[in-house]
Phi, psi and omega in degrees: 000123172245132187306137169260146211252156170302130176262134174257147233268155167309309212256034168255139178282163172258125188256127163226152171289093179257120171262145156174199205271304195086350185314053000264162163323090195259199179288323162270344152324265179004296177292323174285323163320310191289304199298325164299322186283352189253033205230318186223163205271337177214150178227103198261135154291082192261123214252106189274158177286325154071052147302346199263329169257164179264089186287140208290285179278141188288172208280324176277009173279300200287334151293348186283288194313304199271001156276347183292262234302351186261327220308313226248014160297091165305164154070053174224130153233156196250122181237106177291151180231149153220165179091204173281147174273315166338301174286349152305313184283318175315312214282331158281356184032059167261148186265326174226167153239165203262167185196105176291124187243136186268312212183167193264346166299285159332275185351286173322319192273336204270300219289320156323303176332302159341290187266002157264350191287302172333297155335295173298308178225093166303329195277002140301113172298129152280138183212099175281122141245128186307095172313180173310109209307338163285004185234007156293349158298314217293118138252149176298314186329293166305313173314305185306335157300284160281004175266312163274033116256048167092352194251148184288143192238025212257325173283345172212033177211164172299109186335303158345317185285320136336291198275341161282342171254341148308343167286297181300346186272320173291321181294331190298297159294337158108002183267000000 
């Protein structure tokens, strides 16, 4: 048996969502942004406020980075969220969501998500894509880790991006 996928009206763009924290914007962010946005006629960034972690930058910092790293992106725009993202895609009326995958670990989490997303809003696509395989190591987790300790993070965030976490590391420290 096979699933008939939701049809849209000819003339709707088709819009999709890629959500996450951003904690900072790194480079395979980046690299799954480009890759999505040529997929779809608008590709919304929902940038979450993310109560459940202790994010290094506050939620208008980390949308100011991913609109610096997108503006010159067609069909992309950057939005802060709270709440469900299923319900972030109704208010937009997006048809997928985008989920950058890394590893069979990432794999493992987004495909429940995936099928919990399912649950919530059936007429939404889950759509995984691999960034570029030299930029797959990269987690915000890790930059954040290694920028405070001392290590260049210049292979794997934007230079903009750079200098923001280097700003948050003298504040952090008092220097």
């Amino acid at each position: 048996m096979s699933a008939t996928l939701p049809s849209l009206p000819p003339s709707s763009p088709r819009v999709a969502v890629y959500s996450g924290t951003f904690d900072p914007f790194t480079l395979g962010h980046d690299d799954v942004v480009r890759r999505a946005a040529r997929l779809f006629d608008q590709l919304i960034i929902a940038v979450a406020a993310a109560h459940h972690k202790k994010t290094l930058f506050p939620l208008d910092m980390r949308v100011a980075q991913v609109q610096a790293a997108t503006k010159n992106m067609a069909g992309v725009k950057v939005l802060p969220f709270d709440g469900l993202i299923m319900d972030f895609c109704a208010t937009h009326n997006a048809c997928a969501v985008v989920r950058g995958v890394r590893n069979l670990t990432d794999f493992d989490y987004e495909t429940q998500m995936a099928a919990m997303n399912r649950k919530l809003r059936p007429q939404v696509e889950t759509m995984f894509l691999l960034p570029d395989a030299p930029l797959q190591c990269i987690s915000s987790t890790l930059v954040r880790e290694i920028s405070k300790l001392g290590g260049d993070v210049t292979q794997m965030v934007s230079p903009a991006v750079a200098a923001m976490l280097a700003t948050a590391l003298r504040t952090a420290t008092g220097a």
